[in-house]
N, C-alpha and C positions, 0 to 999 in steps of 0.2 A: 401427575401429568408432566411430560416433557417438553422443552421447545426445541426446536431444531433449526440451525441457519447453515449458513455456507461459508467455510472460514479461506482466508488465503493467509499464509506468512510467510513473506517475503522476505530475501535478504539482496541488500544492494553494497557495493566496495566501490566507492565512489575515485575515480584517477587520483595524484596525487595531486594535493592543491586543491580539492572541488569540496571536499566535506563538505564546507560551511556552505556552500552552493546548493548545495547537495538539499541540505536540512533547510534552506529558507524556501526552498521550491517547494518539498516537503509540507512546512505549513500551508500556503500557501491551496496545495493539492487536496490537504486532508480538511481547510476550509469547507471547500466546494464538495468535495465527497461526502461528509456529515450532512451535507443540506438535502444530498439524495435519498429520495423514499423509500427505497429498496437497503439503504446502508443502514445496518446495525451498529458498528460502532469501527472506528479505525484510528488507529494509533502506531506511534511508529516510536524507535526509540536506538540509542549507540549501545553499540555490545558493552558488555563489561570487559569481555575478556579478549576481545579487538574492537576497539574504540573505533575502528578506522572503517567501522561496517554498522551499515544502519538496517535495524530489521522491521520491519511492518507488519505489523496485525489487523488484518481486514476480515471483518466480519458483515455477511447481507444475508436478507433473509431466506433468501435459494438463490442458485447457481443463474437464474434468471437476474435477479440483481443484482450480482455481478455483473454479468454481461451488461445490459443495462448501460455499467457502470464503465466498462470498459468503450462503450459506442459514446460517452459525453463526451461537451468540444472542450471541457477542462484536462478531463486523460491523456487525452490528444495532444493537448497545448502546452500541457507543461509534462506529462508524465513524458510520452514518447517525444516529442519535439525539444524540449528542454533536458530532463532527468537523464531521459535513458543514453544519449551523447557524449554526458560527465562519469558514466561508469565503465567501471575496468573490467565488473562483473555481475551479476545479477541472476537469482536461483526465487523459487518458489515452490510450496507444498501446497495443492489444495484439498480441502476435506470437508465433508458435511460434519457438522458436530452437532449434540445431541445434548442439553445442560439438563440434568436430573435431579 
């Protein structure tokens, strides 16, 4: 038997000067996101191979929990009001994944 959720992996290149900004909103975000019922698991982390980009692993249990997750006043309040301000750029893949 399989399980199947709804993955996002983000990447964020935060202006210069903001990293550390960057990453404490980050906690902060993925606090509040773990506590939603629809979120499998979200983790974020610095490239190795550009430090200066932080990439995100969001995982929920379908594309409903996402959404979900994107309509909280935490997303709002620090991802778009906060976060997305101190970036220079910002990309995303989204995929249904299948763990067998």
């Amino acid at each position: 038997m399989s399980d199947s959720f709804f993955q996002v992996i983000a990447r964020y290149q935060p202006r210069d000067g903001q990293l550390e900004t960057v990453l404490e909103l980050l906690a902060e975000l993925t606090t509040a996101t773990r506590a939603e019922p629809g979120c499998v698991s979200f983790e974020y982390f610095r490239n190795v191979e550009n430090p200066g980009e932080v990439v995100i692993v969001e995982r929920f249990v379908d594309q409903a929990g996402f959404a979900a997750h994107r309509d909280t006043e935490h997303f709002t309040r620090i991802g778009v009001e906060q976060i997305v301000p101190l970036l220079e750029a910002r990309s995303s893949t989204k995929a249904v994944a299948t763990l067998v």
